[in-house]
C-alpha positions in Angstrom: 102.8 82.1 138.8 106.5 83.4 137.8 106.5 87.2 138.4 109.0 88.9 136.7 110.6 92.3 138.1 112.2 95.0 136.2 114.1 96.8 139.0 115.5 99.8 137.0 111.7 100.9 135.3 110.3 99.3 139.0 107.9 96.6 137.0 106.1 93.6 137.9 104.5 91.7 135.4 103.5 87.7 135.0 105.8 85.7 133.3 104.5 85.5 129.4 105.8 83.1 127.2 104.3 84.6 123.8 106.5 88.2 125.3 109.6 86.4 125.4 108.8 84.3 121.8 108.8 87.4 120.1 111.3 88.4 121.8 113.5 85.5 120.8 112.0 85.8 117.6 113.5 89.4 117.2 117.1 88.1 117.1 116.0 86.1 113.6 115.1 82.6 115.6 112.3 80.9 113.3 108.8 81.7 116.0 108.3 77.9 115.9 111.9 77.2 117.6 111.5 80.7 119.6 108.1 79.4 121.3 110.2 76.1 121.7 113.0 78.0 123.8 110.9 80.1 125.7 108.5 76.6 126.9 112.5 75.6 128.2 113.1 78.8 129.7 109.5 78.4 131.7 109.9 74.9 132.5 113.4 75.6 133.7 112.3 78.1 136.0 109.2 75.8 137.6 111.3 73.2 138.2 113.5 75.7 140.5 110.4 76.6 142.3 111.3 80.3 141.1 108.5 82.4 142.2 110.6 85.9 141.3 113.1 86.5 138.6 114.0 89.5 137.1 114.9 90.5 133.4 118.0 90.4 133.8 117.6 86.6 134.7 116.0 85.7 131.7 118.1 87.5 129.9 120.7 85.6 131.0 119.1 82.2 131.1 117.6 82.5 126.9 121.1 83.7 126.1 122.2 80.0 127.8 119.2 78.3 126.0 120.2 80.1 122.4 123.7 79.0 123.0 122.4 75.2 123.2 120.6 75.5 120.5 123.6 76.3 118.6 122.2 79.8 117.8 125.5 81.1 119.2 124.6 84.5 116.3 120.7 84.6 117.3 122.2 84.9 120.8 124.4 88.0 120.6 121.1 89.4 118.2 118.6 89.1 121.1 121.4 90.4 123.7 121.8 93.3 121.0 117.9 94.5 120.8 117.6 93.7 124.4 120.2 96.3 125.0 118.4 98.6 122.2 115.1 98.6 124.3 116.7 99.4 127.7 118.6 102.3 126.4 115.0 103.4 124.6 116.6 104.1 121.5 113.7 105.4 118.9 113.9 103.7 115.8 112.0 104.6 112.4 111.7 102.7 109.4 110.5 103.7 106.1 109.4 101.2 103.0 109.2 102.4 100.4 108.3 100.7 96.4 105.7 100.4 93.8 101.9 99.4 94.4 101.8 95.2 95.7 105.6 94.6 96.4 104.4 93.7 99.8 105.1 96.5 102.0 102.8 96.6 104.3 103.3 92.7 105.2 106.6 93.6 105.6 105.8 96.6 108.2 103.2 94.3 109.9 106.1 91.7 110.7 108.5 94.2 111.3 105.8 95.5 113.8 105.4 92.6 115.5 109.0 91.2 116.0 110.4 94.8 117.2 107.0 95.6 119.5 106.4 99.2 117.5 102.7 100.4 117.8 102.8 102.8 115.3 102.7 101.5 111.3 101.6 104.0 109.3 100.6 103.8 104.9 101.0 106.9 103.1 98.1 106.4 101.9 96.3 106.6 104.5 98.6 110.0 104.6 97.0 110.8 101.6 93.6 110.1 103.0 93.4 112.4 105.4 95.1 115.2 103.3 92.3 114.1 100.9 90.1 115.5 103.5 91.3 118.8 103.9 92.8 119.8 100.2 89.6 120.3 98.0 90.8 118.3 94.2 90.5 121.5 92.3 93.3 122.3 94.4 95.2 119.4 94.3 93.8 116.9 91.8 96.5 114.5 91.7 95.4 113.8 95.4 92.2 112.0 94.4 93.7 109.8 92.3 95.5 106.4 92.2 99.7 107.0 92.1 99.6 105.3 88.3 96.9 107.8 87.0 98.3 111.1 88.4 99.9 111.9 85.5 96.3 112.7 84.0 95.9 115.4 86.4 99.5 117.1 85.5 99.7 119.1 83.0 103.4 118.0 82.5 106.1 120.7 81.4 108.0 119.0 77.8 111.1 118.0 80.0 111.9 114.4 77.7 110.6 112.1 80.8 107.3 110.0 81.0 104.6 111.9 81.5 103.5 108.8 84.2 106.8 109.7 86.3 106.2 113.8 86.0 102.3 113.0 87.3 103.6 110.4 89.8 106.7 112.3 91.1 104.3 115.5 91.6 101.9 113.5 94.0 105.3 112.6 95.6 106.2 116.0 96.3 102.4 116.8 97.9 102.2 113.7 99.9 105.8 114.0 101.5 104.6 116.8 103.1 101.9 114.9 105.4 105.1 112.2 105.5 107.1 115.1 106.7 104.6 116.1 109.6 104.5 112.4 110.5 108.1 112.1 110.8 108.5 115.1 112.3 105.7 114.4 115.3 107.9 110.9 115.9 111.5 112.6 116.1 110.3 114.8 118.6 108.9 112.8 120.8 110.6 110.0 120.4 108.3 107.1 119.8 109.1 103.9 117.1 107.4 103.9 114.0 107.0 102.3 110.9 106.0 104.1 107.6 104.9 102.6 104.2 103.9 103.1 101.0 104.7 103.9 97.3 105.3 107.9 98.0 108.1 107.1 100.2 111.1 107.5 97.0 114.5 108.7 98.5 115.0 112.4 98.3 111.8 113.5 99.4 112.1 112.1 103.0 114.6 113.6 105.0 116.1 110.9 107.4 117.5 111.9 110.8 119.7 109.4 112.9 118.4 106.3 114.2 116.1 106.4 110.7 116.2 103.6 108.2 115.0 103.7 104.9 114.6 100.7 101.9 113.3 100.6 98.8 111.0 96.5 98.1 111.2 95.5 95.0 109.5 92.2 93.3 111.4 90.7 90.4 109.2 90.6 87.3 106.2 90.9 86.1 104.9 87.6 86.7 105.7 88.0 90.3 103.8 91.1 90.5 101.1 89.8 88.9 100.9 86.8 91.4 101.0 89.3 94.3 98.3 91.3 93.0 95.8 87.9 92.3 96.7 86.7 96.0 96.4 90.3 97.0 92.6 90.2 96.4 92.0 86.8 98.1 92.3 88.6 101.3 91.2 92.4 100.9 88.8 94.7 98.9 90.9 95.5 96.5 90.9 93.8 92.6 93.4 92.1 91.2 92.0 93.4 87.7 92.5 96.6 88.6 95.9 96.5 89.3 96.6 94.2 86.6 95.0 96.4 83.6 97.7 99.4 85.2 100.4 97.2 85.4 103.0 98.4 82.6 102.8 102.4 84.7 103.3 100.1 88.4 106.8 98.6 86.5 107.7 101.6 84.8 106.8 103.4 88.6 109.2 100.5 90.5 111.9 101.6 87.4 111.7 105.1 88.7 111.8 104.1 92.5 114.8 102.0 92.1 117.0 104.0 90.3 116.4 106.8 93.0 117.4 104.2 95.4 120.3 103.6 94.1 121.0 107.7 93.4 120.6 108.0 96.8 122.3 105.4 98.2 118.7 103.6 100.0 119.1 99.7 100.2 117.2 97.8 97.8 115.6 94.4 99.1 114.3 92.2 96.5 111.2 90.9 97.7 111.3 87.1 97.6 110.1 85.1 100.9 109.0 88.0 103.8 110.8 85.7 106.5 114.4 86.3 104.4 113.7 90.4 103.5 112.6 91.1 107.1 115.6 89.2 108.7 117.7 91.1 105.8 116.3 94.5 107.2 116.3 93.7 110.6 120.2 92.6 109.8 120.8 95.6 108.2 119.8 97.9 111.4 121.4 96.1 113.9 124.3 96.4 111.9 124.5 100.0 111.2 123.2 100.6 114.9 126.0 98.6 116.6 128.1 101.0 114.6 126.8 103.7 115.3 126.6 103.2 119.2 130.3 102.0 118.6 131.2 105.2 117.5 130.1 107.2 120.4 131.5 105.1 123.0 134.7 105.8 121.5 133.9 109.3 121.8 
């Protein structure tokens, strides 16, 4: 057995090779070739007979396997996060978009590749503030986003009544979003939020917080989403599908808050491109940002 030490925390843990995949897989290596590198990095460690190694050893050593790989960018990526985790930088991301863009896959593999425990719906936000907010107080919290607007009795201001009921479920739901946020800022953890209430300008983001809008590209797409949706959950694709002219009209509204507010939009094609895109995106602005300072 390989025992790998971690002098600075003062760990000692078995050698894993599914730890380092993901790992490897963090830096945007396909998990197939990841898994492929990390067998290497095992193998060439039992054929040295090395009992002990510490992290910075394999650090080193898949670096040297990336590089002959030709993954010469993947390798300055998984030096990058590496770095990231040691320096227990906390890291939020918020997705936001309209009802089956695929959010919470998105989260979920987000989840996995950067190790964060915490992945959070706002509807499951709403759920709980279902629980304590009776709906003759606040009726558009018993209802689905698309139907709020029957519940809102919507002033004559020239706008869709859908986006006046929808945007005032917004406004009552941020504030459980708030409390989240609020809970992970101060004490630091990683965490991943989701979910169609998260529109830009009702989430205050702090540093180290990253926020994008998913978007599908028509309405034929959506529709697919929804019928492959209900293959694997509870939830109809008839449903969905009977609503879907508010859910575009919703995504409309979304977007072009996104782009008032200057939140990345990710068109939501293939999950493998739009996480790599996000996961891009944050190392960039990060490296930046951590650029900065030093020069401080």
């Amino acid at each position: 057995m390989i025992i790998v030490t971690d002098p600075e925390r003062k760990i000692r843990l078995p050698f894993s090779r599914g730890i380092l995949t993901r790992s490897i897989t963090l830096a945007g290596v396909e998990v197939g070739i990841a898994y492929i590198i990390a067998t290497e990095v095992q193998k060439e460690l039992n054929e040295e007979r090395r009992k002990l190694v510490t992290t910075e050893e394999i650090r080193e050593l898949t670096y040297r396997k990336l590089l002959e790989h030709g993954l010469s960018e993947a390798a300055k990526r998984y030096l990058f996060w590496r770095q990231l985790r040691r320096l227990k930088i906390p890291i939020t991301i918020l997705l936001g978009g309209a009802t089956g863009v695929g959010k919470s896959t998105i989260a979920t593999e987000l989840a996995f590749r950067l190790g964060i425990r915490s992945v959070i719906g706002t509807d499951t936000i709403r759920e709980v503030m279902r629980k304590i907010i009776a709906p003759e107080l606040l009726p558009d919290l018993h209802t689905s986003s698309f139907l709020a607007w029957r519940t809102f009795h919507s002033p004559r201001t020239g706008r869709s009544p859908l986006i006046d009921g929808f945007e005032n479920q917004v406004r009552h739901v941020s504030v459980g979003i708030a409390a989240v946020l609020e809970r992970a800022y101060k004490e630091g953890f990683n965490a991943i939020i989701e979910g169609i209430h998260l529109v830009p300008g009702y989430v205050e983001l702090r540093e180290n917080s990253f926020m994008y809008v998913i978007t599908v590209s028509g309405r034929k797409d959506l529709e697919a989403r929804f019928y492959e949706r209900a293959r694997y959950s509870k939830r109809p694709a008839d449903y969905y599908l009977k609503h879907l002219d508010a859910i575009i009209e919703i995504q409309g509204f979304i977007v072009d808050r996104a782009k008032e507010h200057g939140i990345p939009i990710i068109n939501n094609v293939e999950l493998e491109k739009t996480v790599n895109e996000i996961m891009e995106d944050i190392m960039g602005r990060l490296m930046e940002r951590m650029e900065a300072k030093m020069k401080i």
